[in-house]
VOLUM-818923 format. One record per residue (C-alpha): x, y, z; residue in three letters; residue number from 1. Coordinates in pm, whole numbers. Example, Ala and Ser with C-alpha at 12.3 -4.5 7.8 and 13.67 -1.06 7.14 Angstrom:
<pts>
((1230, -450, 780), "ALA", 1) ((1367, -106, 714), "SER", 2) 
</pts>
This chain:
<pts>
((0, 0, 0), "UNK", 1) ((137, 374, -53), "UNK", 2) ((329, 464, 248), "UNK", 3) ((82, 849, 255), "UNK", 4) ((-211, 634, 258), "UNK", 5) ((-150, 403, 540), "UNK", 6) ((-70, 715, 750), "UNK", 7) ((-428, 872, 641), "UNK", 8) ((-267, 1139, 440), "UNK", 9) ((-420, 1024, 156), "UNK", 10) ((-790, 842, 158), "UNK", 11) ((-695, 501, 53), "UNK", 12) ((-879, 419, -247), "UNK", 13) ((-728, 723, -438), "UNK", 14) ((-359, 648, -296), "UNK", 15) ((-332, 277, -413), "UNK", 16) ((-436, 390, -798), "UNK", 17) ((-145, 314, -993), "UNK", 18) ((-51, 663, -1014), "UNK", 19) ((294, 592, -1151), "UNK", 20) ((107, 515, -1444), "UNK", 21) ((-196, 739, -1445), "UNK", 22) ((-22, 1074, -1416), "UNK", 23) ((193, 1006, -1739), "UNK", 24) ((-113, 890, -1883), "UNK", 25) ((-319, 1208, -1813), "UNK", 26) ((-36, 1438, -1915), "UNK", 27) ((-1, 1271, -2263), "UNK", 28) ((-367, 1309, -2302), "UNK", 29) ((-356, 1687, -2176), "UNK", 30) ((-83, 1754, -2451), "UNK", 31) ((-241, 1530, -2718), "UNK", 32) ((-492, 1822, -2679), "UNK", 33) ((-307, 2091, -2696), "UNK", 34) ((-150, 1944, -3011), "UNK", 35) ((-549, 1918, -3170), "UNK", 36) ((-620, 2264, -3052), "UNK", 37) ((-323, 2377, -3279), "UNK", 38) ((-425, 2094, -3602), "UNK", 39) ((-768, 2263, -3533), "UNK", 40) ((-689, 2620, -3638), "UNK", 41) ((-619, 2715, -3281), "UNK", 42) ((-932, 2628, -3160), "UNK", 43) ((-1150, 2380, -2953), "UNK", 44) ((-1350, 2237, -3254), "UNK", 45) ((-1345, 2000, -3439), "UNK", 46) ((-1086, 1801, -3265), "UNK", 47) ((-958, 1882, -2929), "UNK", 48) ((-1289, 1894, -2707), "UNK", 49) ((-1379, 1593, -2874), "UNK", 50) ((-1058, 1456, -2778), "UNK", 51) ((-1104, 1553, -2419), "UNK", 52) ((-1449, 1415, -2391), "UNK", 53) ((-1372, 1050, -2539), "UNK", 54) ((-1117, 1058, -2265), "UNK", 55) ((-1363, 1112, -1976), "UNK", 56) ((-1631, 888, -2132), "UNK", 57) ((-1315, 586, -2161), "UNK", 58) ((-1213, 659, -1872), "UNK", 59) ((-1518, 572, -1659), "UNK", 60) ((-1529, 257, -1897), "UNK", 61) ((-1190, 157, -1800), "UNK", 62) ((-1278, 209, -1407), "UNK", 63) ((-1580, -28, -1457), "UNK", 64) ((-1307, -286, -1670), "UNK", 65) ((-1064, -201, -1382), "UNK", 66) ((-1333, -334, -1135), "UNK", 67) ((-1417, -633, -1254), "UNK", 68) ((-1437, -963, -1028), "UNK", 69) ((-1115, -1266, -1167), "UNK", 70) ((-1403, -1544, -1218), "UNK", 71) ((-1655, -1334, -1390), "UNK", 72) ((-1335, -1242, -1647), "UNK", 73) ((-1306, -1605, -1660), "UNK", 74) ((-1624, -1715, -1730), "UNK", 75) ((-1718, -1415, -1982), "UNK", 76) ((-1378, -1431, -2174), "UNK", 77) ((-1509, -1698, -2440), "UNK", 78) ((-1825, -1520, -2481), "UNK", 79) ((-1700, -1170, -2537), "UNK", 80) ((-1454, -1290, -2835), "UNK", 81) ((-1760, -1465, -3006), "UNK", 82) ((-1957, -1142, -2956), "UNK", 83) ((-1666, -951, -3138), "UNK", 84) ((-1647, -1203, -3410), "UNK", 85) ((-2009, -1198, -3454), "UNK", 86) ((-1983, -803, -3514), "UNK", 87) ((-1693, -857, -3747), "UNK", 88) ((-1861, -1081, -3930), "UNK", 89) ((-2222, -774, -3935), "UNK", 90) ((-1917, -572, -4076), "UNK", 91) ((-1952, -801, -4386), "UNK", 92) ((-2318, -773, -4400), "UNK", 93) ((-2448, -454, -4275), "UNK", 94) ((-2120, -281, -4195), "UNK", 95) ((-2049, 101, -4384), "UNK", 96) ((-1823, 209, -4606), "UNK", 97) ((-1594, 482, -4543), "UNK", 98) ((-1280, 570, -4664), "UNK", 99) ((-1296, 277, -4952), "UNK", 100) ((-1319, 51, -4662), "UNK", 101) ((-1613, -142, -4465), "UNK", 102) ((-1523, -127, -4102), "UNK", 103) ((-1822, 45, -3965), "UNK", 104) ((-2138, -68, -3777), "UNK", 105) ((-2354, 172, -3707), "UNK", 106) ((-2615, 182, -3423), "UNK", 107) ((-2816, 514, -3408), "UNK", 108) ((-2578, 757, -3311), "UNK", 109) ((-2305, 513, -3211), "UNK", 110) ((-2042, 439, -3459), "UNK", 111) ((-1853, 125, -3347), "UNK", 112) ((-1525, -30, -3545), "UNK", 113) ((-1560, -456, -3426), "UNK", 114) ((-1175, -465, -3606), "UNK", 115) ((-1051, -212, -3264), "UNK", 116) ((-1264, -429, -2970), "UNK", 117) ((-1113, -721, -3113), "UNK", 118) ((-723, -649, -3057), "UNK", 119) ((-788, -687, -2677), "UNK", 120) ((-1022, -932, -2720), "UNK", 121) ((-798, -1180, -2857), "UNK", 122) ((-524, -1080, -2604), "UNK", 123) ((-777, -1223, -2366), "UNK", 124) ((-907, -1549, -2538), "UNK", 125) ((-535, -1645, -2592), "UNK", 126) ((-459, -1516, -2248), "UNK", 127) ((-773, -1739, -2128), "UNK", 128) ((-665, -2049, -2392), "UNK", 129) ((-279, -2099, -2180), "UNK", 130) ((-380, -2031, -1837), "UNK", 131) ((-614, -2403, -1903), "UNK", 132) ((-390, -2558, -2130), "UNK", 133) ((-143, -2841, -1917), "UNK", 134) ((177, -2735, -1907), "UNK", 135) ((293, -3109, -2074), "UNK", 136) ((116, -2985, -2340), "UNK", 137) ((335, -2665, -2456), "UNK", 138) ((530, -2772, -2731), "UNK", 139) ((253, -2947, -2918), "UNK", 140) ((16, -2906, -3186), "UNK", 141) ((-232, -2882, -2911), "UNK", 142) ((-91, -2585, -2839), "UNK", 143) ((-132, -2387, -3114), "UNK", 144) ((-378, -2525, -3386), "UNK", 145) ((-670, -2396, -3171), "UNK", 146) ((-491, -2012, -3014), "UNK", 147) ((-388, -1998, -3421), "UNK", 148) ((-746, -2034, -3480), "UNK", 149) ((-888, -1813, -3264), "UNK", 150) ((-580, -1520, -3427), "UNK", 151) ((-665, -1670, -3770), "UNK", 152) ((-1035, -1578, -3756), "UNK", 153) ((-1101, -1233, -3676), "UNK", 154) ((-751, -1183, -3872), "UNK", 155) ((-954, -1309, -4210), "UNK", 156) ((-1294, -1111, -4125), "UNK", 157) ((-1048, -771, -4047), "UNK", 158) ((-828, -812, -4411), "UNK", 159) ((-1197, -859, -4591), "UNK", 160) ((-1264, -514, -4509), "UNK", 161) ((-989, -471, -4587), "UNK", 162) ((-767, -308, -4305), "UNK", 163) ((-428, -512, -4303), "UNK", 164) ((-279, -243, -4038), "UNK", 165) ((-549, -355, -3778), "UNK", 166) ((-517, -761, -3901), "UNK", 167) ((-110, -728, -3823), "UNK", 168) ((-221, -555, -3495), "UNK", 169) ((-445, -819, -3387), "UNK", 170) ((-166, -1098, -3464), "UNK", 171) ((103, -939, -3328), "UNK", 172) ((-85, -898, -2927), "UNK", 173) ((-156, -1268, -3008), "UNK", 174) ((152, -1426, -3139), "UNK", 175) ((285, -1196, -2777), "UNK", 176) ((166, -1433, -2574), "UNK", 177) ((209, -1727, -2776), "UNK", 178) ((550, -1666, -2718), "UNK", 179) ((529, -1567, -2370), "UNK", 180) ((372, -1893, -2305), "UNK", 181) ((630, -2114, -2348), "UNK", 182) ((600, -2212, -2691), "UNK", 183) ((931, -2318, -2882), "UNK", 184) ((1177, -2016, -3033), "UNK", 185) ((1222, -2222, -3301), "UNK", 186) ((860, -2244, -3412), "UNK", 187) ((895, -1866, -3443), "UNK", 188) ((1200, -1869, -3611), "UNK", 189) ((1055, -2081, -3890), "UNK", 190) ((740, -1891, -3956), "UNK", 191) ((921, -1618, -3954), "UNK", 192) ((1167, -1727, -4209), "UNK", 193) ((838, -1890, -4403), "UNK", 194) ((703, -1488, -4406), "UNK", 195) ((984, -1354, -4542), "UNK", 196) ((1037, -1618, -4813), "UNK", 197) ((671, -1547, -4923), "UNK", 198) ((712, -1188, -4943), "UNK", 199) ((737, -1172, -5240), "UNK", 200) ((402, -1334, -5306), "UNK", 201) ((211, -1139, -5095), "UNK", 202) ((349, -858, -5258), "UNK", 203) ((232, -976, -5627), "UNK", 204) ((-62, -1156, -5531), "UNK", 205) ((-216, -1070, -5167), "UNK", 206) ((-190, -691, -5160), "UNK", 207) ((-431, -460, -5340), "UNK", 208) ((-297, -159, -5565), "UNK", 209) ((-280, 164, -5298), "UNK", 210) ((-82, -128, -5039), "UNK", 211) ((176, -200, -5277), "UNK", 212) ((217, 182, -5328), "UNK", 213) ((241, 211, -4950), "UNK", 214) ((537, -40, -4954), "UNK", 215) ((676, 130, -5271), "UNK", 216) ((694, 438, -5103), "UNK", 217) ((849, 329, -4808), "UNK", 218) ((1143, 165, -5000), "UNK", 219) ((1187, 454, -5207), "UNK", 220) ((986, 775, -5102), "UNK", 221) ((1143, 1016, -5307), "UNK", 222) ((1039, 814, -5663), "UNK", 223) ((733, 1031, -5602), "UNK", 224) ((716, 1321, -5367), "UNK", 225) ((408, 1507, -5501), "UNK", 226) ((239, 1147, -5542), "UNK", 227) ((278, 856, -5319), "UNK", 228) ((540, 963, -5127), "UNK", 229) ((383, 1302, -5050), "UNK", 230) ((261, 1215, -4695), "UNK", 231) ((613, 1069, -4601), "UNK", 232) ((808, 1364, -4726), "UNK", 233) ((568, 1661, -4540), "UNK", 234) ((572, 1426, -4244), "UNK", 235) ((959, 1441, -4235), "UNK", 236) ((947, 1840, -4339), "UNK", 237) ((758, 1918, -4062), "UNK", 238) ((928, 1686, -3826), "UNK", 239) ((1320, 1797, -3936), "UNK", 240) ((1158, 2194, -3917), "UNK", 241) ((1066, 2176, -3573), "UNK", 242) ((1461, 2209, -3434), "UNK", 243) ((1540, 2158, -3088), "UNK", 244) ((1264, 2375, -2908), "UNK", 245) ((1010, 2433, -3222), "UNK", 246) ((819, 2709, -3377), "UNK", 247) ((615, 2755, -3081), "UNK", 248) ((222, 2651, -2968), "UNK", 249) ((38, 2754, -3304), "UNK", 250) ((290, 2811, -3496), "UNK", 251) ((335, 2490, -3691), "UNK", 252) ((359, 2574, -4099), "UNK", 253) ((350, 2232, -4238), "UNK", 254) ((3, 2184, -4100), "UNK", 255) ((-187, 2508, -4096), "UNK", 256) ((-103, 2549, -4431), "UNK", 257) ((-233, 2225, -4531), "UNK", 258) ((134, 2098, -4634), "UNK", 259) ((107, 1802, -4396), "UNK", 260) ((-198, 1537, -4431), "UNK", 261) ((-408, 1416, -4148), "UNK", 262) ((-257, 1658, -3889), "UNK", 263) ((-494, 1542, -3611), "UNK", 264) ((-490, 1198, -3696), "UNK", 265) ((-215, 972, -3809), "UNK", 266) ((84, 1256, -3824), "UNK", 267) ((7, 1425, -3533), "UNK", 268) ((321, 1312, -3399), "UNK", 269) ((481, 1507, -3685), "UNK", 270) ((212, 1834, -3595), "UNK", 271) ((360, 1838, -3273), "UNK", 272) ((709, 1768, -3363), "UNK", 273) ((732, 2116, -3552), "UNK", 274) ((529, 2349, -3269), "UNK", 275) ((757, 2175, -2976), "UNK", 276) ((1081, 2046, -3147), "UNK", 277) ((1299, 1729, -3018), "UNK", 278) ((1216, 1862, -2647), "UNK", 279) ((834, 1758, -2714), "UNK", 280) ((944, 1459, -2858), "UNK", 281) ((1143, 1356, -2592), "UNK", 282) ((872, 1452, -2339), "UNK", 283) ((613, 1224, -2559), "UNK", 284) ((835, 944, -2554), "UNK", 285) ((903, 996, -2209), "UNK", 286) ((557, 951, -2113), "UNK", 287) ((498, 637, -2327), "UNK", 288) ((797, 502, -2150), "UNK", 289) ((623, 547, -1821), "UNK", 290) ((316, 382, -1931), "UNK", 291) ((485, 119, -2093), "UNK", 292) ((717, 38, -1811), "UNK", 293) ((462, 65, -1561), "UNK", 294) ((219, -244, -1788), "UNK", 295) ((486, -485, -1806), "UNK", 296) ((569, -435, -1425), "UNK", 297) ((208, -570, -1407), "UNK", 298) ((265, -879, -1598), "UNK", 299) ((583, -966, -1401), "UNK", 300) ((465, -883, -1072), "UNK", 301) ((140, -1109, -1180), "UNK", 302) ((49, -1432, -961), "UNK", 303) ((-49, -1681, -1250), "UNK", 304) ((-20, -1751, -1581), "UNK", 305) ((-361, -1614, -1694), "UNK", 306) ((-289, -1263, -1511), "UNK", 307) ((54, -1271, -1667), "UNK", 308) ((-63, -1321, -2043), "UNK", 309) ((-304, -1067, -2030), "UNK", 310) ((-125, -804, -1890), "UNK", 311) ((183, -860, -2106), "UNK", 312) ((-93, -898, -2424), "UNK", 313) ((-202, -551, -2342), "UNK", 314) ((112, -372, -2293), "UNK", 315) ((208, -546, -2624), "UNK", 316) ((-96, -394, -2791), "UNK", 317) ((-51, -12, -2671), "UNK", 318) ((357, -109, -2764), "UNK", 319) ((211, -162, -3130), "UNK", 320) ((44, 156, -3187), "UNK", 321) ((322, 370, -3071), "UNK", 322) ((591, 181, -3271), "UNK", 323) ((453, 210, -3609), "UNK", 324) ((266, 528, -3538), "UNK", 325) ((659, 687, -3443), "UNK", 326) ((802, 453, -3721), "UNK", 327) ((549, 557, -4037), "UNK", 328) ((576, 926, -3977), "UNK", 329) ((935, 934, -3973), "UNK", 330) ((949, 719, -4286), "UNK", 331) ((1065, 388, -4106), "UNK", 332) ((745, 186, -4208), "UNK", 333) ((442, 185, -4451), "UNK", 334) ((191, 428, -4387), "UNK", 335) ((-85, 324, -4214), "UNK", 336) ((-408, 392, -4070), "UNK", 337) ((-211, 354, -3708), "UNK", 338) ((-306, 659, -3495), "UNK", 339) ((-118, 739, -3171), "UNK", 340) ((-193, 673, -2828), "UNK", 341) ((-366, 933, -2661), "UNK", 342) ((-287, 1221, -2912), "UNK", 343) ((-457, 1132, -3219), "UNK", 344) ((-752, 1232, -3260), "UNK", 345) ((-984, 916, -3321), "UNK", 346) ((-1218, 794, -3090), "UNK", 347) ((-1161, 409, -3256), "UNK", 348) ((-804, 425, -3132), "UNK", 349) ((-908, 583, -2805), "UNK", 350) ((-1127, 339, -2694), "UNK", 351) ((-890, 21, -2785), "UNK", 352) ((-613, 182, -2560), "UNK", 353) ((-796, 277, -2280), "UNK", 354) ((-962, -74, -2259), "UNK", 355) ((-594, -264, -2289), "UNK", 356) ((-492, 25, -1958), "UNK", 357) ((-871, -120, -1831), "UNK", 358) ((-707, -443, -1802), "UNK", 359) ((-398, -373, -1678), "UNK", 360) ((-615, -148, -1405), "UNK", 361) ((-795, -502, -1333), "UNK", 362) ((-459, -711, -1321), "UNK", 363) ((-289, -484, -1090), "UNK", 364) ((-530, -468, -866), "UNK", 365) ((-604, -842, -864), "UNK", 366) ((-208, -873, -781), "UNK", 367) ((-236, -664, -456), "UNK", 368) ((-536, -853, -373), "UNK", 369) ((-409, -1196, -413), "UNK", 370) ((-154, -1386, -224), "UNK", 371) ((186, -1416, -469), "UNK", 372) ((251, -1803, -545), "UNK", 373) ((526, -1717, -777), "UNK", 374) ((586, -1557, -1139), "UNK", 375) ((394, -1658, -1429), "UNK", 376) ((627, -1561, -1729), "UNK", 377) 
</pts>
């Protein structure tokens, strides 16, 4: 227990929140806004009250997550990953089109993306799928012909759509705690030898047209700077411009003028960069860090194998969307539809990350409320 709430400095409920986490967490959200207010013209609308709001609304959904009993988890974790699957599969049926893609379902006012609920919900099948499995079976086909099932079907509802950023998402939380599980190095090794051997198919024969121009670009992004490689090239303009301190709040060039594409959404990174320079940067990462750090202290502190999984599943998920948010906009990966954590302005995004910090909330606490019988992973 915190030391200033067992003296009664502190009421106890708010001093064992895991604060070490929360405060980064609520200052990367705080600046995330300030960053929108600038993408929006310097001004509330359209993005940064919007951004604000989500937060509050997620964050009373990830204090109801964070509350949840261990056995009702249990019993409801099967159920909940069929529900998502169900509304993947809707997608195909009823689902709407935006953006040349069908990832919607729409329900009155509420606008729900299945492909987003489903990245933790397979953390937590998978995570649900080990903790029963006998140990004498790791190492088997038992093992992983039914946890590659339950990765292999949402994974070929999501690239129908299709959304192959999200489908790689979704595989790598899984194939996370496959690994952490136990399972053989070697079986990685191979498949991922077998991946890059059939790059070259997938390339030819699995991507559609505006995918292979993604990976096109990113191999060679100045073949076409006013084309394909426009994005990558304004992203790095505005990222290189913003020096050591940056222009300033509202200042940013690249963006108000239009130079720099999705501002508020998947280059906000590079918005930011040029108002607050490397020192903004280094304060983002720093924050991320925190959070990060903080998640896979949960999953190592963790009293079983289920606990364990899930935490490190989640911390793997949030890990994803930072890496190739930070890697696309400075040219290191494909562009993608990968916003970032927090600043972005998306509510899609939003609501993923906050449940993944949800279950972390719910781990953590069922750690200090258990007895410890030993490390899971």
């Amino acid at each position: 227990m915190n030391s200033l709430g067992a003296r009664g400095i502190v009421p106890e409920p708010i001093a064992r929140q895991p604060w070490e986490m929360l405060i980064p967490l609520v200052l990367l959200t705080a600046f995330g806004g300030l960053v929108l207010y600038s993408a929006g013209g310097g001004a509330m609308q359209p993005f940064a009250l919007s951004h604000f709001v989500r937060f509050g609304v997620f964050s009373v959904m990830t204090a109801i997550i964070a509350s949840l009993p261990r056995d009702a988890v249990r019993l409801l974790t099967y159920p909940a990953y069929t529900a998502v699957l169900l509304l993947l599969l809707a997608v195909e049926v009823v689902g709407q089109v935006g953006g040349g893609s069908q990832r919607w379902l729409e329900f009155g006012p509420i606008r729900i993306q299945p492909s987003e609920l489903m990245k933790p919900a397979v953390v937590l099948a998978m995570a649900r799928f080990y903790e029963t499995l006998p140990s004498g079976m790791i190492g088997s086909w038992r093992s992983v012909v039914p946890s590659g099932m339950l990765i292999a079907l949402p994974i070929g509802l999501v690239l129908m759509q299709p959304d192959l950023g999200t489908s790689v998402a979704i595989a790598f939380g899984g194939v996370v705690v496959m690994f952490l599980s136990g399972l053989p190095l070697w079986w990685f090794l191979t498949a991922g030898g077998l991946g890059i051997a059939a790059l070259p198919l997938i390339y030819f024969f699995a991507l559609h047209d505006y995918q292979r121009a993604r990976v096109t670009t990113f191999l060679d992004p100045e073949n076409d700077p006013l084309g394909a490689g426009y994005h990558i090239a304004q992203s790095k303009i505005a990222i290189g411009s913003g020096g050591i301190f940056g222009k300033g709040f509202n200042n940013g060039t690249q963006s108000h003028l239009n130079y720099l594409p999705e501002p508020h959404t998947d280059f906000v990174f590079a918005t930011m960069a040029e108002e607050w320079g490397f020192v903004g940067g280094i304060f983002v990462l720093a924050m991320y860090t925190l959070i990060l750090r903080w998640g896979w202290k949960v999953a190592s502190e963790s009293h079983d194998r289920f606990c364990a999984l899930l935490a490190a599943g989640a911390t793997a998920t949030i890990f994803f969307y930072i890496a190739i948010n930070l890697l696309m906009v400075m040219g290191m990966a494909p562009a993608k539809g990968i916003p970032l954590p927090w600043m972005s302005h998306g509510g899609s995004s939003m609501m993923t990350n906050m449940i993944c910090i949800g279950l972390l909330m719910m781990v953590n606490r069922w750690n200090r409320e258990a007895p410890r019988r030993g490390l899971a992973i």
